[in-house]
C-alpha positions in Angstrom: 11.0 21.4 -12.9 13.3 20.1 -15.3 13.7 24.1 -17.3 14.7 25.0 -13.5 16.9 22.4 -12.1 20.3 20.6 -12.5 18.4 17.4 -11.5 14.6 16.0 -10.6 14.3 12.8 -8.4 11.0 10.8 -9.1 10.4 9.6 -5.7 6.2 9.5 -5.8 5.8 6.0 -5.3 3.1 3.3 -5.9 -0.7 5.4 -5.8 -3.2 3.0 -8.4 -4.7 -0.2 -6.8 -4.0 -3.5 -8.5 -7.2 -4.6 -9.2 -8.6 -8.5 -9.1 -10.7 -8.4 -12.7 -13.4 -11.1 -11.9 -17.0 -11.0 -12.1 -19.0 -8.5 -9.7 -15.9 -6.5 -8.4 -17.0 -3.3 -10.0 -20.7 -3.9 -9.7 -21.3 -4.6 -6.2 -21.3 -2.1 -3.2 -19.3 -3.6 -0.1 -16.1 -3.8 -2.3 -12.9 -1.9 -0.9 -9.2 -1.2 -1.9 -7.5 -1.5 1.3 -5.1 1.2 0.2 -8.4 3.5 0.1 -9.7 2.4 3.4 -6.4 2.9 5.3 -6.0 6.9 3.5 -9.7 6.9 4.5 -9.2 6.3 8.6 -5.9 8.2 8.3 -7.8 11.6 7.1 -6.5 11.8 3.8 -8.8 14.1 2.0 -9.0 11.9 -1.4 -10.5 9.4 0.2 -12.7 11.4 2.9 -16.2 10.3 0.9 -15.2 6.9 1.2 -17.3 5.6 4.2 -17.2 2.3 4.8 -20.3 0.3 6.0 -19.3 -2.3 8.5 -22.4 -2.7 9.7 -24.3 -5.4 7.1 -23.0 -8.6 9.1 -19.8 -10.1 11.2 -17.7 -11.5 8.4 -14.7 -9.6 6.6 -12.7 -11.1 3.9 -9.1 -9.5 2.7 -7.8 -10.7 -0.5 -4.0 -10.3 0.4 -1.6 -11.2 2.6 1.2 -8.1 3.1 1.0 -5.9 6.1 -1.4 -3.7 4.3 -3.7 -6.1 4.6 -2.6 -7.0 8.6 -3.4 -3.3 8.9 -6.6 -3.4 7.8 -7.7 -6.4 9.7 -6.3 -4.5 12.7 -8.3 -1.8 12.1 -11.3 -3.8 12.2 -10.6 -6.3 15.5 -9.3 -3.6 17.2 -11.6 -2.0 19.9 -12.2 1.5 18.9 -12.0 2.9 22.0 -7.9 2.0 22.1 -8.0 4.1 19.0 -9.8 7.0 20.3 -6.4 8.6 21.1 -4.4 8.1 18.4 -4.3 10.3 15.3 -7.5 8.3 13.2 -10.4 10.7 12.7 -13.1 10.9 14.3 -15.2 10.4 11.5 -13.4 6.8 11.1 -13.7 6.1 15.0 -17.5 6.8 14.5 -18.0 4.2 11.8 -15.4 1.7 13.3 -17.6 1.7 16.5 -21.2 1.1 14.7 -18.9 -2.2 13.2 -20.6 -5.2 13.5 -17.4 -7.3 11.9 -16.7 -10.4 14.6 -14.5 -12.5 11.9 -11.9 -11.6 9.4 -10.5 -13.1 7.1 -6.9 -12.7 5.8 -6.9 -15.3 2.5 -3.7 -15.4 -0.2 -3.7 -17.8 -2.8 -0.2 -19.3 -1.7 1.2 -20.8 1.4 2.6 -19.5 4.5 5.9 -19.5 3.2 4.7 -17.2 0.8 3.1 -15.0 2.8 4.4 -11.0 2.6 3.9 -9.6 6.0 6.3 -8.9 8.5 6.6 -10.6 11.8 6.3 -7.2 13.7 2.7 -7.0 12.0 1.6 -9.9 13.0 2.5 -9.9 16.1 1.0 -7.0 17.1 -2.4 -8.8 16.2 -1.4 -11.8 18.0 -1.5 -9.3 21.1 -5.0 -8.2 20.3 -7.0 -8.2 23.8 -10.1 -10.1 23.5 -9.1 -11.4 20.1 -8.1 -14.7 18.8 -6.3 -16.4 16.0 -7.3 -19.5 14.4 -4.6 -22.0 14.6 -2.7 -22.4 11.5 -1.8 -25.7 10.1 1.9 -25.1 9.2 2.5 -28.6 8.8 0.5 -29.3 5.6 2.9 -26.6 4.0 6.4 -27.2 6.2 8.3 -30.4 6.2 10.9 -28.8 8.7 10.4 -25.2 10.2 14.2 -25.9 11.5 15.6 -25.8 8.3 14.3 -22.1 7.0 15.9 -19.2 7.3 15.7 -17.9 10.8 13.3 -14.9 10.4 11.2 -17.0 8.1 11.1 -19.7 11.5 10.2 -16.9 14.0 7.1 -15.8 11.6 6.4 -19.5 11.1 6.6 -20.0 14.9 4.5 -17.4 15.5 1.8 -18.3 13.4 2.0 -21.6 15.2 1.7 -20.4 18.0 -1.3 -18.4 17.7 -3.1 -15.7 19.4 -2.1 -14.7 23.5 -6.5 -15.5 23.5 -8.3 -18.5 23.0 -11.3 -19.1 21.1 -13.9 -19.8 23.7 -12.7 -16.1 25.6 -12.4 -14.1 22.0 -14.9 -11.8 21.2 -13.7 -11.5 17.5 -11.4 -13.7 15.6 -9.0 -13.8 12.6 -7.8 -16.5 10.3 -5.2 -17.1 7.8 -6.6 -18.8 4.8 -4.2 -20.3 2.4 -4.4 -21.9 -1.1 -7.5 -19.6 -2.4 -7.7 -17.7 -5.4 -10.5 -15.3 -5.8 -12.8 -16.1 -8.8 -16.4 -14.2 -8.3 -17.9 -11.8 -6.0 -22.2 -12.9 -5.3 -24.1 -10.5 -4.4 -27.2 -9.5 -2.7 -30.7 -8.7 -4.8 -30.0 -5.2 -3.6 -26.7 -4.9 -5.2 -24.6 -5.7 -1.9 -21.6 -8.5 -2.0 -22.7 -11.1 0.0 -20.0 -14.1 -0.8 -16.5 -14.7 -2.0 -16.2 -17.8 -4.5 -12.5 -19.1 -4.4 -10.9 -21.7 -6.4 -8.4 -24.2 -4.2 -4.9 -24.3 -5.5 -2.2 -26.4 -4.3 1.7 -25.3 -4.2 3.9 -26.7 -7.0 6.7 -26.3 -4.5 5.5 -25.4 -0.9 8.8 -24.4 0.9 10.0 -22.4 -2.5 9.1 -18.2 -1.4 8.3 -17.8 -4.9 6.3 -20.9 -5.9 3.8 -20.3 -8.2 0.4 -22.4 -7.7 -1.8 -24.9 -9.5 -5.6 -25.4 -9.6 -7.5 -28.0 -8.2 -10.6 -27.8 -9.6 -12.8 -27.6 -6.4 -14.5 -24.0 -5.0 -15.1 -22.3 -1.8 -17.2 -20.1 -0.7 -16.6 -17.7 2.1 -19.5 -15.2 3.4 -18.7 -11.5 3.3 -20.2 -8.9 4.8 -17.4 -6.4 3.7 -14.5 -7.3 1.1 -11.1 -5.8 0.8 -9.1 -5.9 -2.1 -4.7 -6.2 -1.1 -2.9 -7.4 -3.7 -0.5 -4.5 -4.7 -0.2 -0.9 -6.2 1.5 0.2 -9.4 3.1 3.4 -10.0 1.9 5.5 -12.7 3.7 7.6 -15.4 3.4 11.8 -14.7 1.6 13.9 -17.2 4.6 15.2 -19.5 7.1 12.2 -19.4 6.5 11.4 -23.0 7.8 15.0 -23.8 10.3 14.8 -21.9 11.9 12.1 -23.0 11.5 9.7 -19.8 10.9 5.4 -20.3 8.0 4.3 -18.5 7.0 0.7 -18.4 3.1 0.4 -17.7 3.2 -3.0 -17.7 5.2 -3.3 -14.5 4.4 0.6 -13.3 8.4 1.8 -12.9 10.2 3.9 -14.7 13.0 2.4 -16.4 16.4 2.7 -15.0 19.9 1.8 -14.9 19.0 -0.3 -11.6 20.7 2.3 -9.8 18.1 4.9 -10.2 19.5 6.8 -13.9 16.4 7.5 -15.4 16.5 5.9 -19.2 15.7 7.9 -22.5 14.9 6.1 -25.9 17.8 7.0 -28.1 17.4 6.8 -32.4 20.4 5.8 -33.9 19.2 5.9 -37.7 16.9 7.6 -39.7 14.9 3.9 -40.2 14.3 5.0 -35.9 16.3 1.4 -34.8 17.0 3.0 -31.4 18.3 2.0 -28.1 18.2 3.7 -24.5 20.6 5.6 -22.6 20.5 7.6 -19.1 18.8 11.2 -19.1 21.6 13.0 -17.8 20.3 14.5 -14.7 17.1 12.5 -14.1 16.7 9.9 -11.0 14.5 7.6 -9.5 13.5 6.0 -6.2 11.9 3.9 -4.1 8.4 2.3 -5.6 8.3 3.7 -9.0 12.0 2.8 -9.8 11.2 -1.1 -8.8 8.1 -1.7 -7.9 6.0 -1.8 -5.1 7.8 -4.1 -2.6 9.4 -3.9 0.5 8.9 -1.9 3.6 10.4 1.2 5.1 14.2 0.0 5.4 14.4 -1.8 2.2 12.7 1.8 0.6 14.9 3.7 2.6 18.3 1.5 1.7 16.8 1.9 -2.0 16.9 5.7 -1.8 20.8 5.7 -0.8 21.5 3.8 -4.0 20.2 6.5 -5.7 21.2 9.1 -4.0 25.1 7.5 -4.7 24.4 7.3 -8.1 23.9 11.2 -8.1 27.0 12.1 -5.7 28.8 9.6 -8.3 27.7 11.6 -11.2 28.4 14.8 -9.6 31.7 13.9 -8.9 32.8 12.3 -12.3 31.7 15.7 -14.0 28.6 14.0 -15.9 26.3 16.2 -17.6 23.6 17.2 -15.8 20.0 18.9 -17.0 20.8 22.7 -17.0 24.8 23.7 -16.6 23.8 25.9 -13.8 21.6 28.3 -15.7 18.5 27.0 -14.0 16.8 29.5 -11.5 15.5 26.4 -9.2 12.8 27.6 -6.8 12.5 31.0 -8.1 12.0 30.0 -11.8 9.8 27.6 -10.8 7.5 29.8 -8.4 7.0 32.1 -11.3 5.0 29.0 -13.7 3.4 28.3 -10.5 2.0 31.8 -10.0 0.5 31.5 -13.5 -1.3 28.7 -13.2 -2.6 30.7 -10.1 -1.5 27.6 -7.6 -1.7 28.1 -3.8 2.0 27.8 -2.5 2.7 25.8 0.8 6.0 27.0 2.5 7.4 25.2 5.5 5.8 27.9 8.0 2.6 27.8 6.3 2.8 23.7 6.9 3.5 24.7 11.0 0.3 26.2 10.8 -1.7 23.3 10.1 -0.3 21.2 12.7 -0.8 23.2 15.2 -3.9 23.9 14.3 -4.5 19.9 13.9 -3.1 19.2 17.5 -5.2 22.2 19.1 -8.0 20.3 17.7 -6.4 17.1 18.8 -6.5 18.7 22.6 -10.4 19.3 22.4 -10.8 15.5 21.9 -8.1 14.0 23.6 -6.1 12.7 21.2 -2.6 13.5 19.4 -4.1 15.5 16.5 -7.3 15.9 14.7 -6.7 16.2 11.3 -8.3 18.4 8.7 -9.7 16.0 5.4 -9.7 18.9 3.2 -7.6 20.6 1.2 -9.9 23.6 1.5 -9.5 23.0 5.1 -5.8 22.9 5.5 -5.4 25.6 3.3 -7.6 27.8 5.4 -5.8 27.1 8.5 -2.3 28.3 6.9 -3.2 31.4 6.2 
């Protein structure tokens, strides 16, 4: 792309899990990434194998608290048959219906204040029919909910204020357990997770959004029947970057900018190789991979208009860009394509596939039933 164009936006977000690294996470069955379970029941054809068992016992546990996680523990409370018309597959609805998860879970190693989800999130579980919420304590955390920032309090209050259900009417439940950090997964003799051991932390500074957390020596143990794993993704660096001249810090999974989406090059200034970076002219990034995975849509979407400035900017001041005008864009571009005998997708081809995916959606009543192969979709655009 970069022979063919004046410039290339990296805009591919956040697509390896963060992963826990304690004892029995990679040997155990019953062990999820909740970013794989969500492309799972939304038909993405990576995850199409996946296929869940919910049906070994009544208790969830998600490690995470972000809407990711919210989602998840949606999923599972909600009663499939409100999901039958929506856009999940039907492979997903089949499974979600043989669930025999009553209780979930939601456990973060900090306090409320810390907590990443959004209010709307929540409160759509709060509305759950036939589904309650364990009261949360937000007094053990909260000297004076008053004194917060006001979308901090409505959260707070929220929580407070718990599910529209009570207890003694719910047929499943949810909790939000705070101050535990995972330490071991138990299994079964069969190879199947059967506990969560967690280590109780306290808050060094409890109304502080970033405080960091202490030990205090003692252990929980929660039962799990099914664990999901929501703790974060981290971008990772495109084959070729390294040839092309293009920073990329693993450690944090973003490619290194200017902060307003310049992508950075290392620079020698010496024959001893002392170097420094500067911008690649005509190279951007955005969203997720140019400063990590955090935020939602609006904060992403606010992100993007940085960047896209910074190129309108350059444009305008005359900076150098990656080809003078001499690449041949799309046509160049199509021509290493067609070598590598790849399968184009045009915009007409991608019409074809929804339709086809809401004709199939008609059959069963819902929005859209879609295809979770690539062999599949690229069937139905011919």
């Amino acid at each position: 792309m970069m022979r063919h164009y004046d410039a290339v936006v990296f805009a591919y977000g956040a697509s390896k899990d963060r992963k826990l690294g304690i004892p029995g996470e990679s040997e155990l069955r019953g062990i999820y990434s909740a970013r794989e379970f969500v492309g799972w029941y939304n038909g993405l054809p990576e995850f199409a194998g996946l296929d869940p068992d919910l049906s070994q016992g009544d208790e969830a546990v998600i490690i995470g608290q972000g809407n990711v996680a919210l989602d998840v523990a949606r999923i599972m409370l909600k009663d499939p048959d409100a999901l039958r018309t929506s856009d999940i597959t039907e492979a997903a609805i089949e499974t979600l219906s043989k669930s025999r998860i009553k209780r979930v879970h939601v456990v973060g190693r900090r306090g409320p204040m810390q907590v990443a989800f959004t209010i709307k999130e929540a409160r759509e579980l709060t509305k759950l029919p036939a589904v309650s919420l364990h009261p949360v304590d937000i007094d053990s955390y909260v000297e004076d909910i008053s004194q917060l920032p006001r979308a901090r309090q409505r959260l707070l209050g929220l929580l407070v204020k718990g599910s529209n259900v009570q207890p003694q009417d719910s047929a499943k439940s949810w909790s939000l357990d705070f101050c535990l950090s995972p330490t071991e997964f138990r299994g079964r003799s069969e190879g199947r997770v059967q506990s969560t051991t967690f280590e109780r932390t306290s808050l060094l500074s409890p109304s502080d959004p970033m405080s960091n957390v202490r030990s205090l020596g003692t252990q929980l143990q929660l039962p799990s029947s099914v664990v999901f794993r929501s703790i974060g993704y981290k971008s990772v660096a495109l084959p070729g970057f390294t040839e092309a001249g293009i920073l990329f810090d693993d450690k944090k999974g973003v490619i290194q900018n200017d902060g307003d989406g310049r992508v950075l090059q290392a620079v020698r200034d010496d024959a001893e190789g002392n170097g420094r970076t500067a911008v690649l002219p005509g190279t951007y990034c955005a969203g997720w991979v140019k400063r990590g995975p955090t935020g939602v849509i609006a904060s992403t979407m606010e992100d993007a208009f940085l960047t896209g400035d910074a190129i309108a900017a350059d444009w305008a001041a005359g900076a150098k860009f990656l080809n003078f005008g001499e690449g041949h864009g799309w046509e160049g571009l199509r021509t290493e394509v067609d070598k590598e005998k790849c399968r184009v997708i045009q915009w007409e081809d991608w019409k074809k596939i929804d339709k086809a995916e809401r004709d199939r959606g008609l059959l069963v009543g819902k929005v859209r039933e879609k295809f979770t192969s690539t062999s599949e979709m690229l069937a139905a655009s011919r």
